[in-house]
C-alpha positions as a Markdown table, in Angstrom:
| # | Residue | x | y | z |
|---|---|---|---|---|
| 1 | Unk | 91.3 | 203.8 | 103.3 |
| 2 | Unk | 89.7 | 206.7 | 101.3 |
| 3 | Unk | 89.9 | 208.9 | 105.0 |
| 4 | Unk | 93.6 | 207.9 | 104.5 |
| 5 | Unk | 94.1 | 209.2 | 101.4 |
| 6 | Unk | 92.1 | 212.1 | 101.7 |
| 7 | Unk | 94.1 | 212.9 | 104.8 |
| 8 | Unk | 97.2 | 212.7 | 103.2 |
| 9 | Unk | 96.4 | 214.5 | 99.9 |
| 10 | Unk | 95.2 | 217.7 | 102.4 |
| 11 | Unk | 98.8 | 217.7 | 103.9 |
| 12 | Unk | 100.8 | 217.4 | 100.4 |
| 13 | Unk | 98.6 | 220.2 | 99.5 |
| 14 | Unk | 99.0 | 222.5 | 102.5 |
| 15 | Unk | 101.0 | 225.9 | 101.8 |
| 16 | Unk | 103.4 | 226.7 | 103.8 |
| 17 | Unk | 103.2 | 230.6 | 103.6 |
| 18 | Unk | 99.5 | 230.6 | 104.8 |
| 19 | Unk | 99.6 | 231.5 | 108.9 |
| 20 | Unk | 96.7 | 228.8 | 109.4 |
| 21 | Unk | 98.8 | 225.7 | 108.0 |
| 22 | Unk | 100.4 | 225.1 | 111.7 |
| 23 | Unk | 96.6 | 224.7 | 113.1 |
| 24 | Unk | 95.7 | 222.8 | 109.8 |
| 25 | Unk | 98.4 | 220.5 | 110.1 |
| 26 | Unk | 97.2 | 220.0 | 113.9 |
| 27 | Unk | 93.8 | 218.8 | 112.7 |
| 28 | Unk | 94.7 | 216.8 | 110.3 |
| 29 | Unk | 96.7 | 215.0 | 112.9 |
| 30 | Unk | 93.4 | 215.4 | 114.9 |
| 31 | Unk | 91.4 | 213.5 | 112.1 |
| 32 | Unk | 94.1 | 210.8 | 111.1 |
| 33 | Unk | 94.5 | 209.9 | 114.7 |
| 34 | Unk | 90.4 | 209.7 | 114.8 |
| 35 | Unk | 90.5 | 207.6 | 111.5 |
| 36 | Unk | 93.2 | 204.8 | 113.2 |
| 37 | Unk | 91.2 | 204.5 | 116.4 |
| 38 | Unk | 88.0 | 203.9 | 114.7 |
| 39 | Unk | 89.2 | 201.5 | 112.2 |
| 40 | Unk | 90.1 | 198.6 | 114.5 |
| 41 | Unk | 89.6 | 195.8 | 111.8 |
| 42 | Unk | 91.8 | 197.0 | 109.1 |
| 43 | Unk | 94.1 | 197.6 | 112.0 |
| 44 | Unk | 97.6 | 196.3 | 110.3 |
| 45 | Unk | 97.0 | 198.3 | 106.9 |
| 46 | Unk | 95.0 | 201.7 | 108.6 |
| 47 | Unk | 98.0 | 201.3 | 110.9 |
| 48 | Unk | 101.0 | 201.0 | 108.6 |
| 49 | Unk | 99.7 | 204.3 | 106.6 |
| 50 | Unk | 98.6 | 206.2 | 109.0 |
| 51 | Unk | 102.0 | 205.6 | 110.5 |
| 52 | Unk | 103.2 | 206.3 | 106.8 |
| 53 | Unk | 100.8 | 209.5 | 106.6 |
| 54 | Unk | 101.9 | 210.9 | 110.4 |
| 55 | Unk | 105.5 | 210.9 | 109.4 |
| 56 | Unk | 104.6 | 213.2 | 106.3 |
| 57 | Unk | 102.6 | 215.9 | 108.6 |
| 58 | Unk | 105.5 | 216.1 | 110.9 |
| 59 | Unk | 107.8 | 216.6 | 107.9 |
| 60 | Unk | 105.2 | 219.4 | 106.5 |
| 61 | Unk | 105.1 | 221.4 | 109.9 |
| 62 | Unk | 109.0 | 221.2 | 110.1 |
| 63 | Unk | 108.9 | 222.4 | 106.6 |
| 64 | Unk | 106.3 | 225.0 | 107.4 |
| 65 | Unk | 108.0 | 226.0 | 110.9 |
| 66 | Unk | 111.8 | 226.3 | 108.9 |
| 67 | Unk | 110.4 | 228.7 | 106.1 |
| 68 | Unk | 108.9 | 230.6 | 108.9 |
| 69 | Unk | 112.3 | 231.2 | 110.5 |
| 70 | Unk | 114.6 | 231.9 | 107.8 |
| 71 | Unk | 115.1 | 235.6 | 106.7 |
């Protein structure tokens, strides 16, 4: 649970004027995916927040990809 949160406190801290936070975002997709396969016991709750957790990346990169597009 502590990958989890770790996880998810890199994304709600990622800046979206850095260049890097699209490759960022990536591995941190990379790592929670890592973090769901490996924890097959806790599978409902590691499940449910990496679920949780997966949904706030992708919000971040939209974020990150519409401040890159607007004038």
């Amino acid at each position: 649970m502590n990958e989890l949160a770790d996880i998810a406190r890199c994304v709600a801290n990622a800046s979206l004027d850095d260049d890097r936070t699209s490759s960022y975002l990536l591995s941190c997709l990379d790592d929670l995916r890592v973090v769901v396969e490996r924890r097959k016991f806790d599978a409902l709750t590691v499940e449910s927040f990496g679920t949780r957790i997966e949904k706030l990346i992708r919000l971040v990169f939209f974020c990150y990809t519409l401040c890159k597009t607007s004038p």
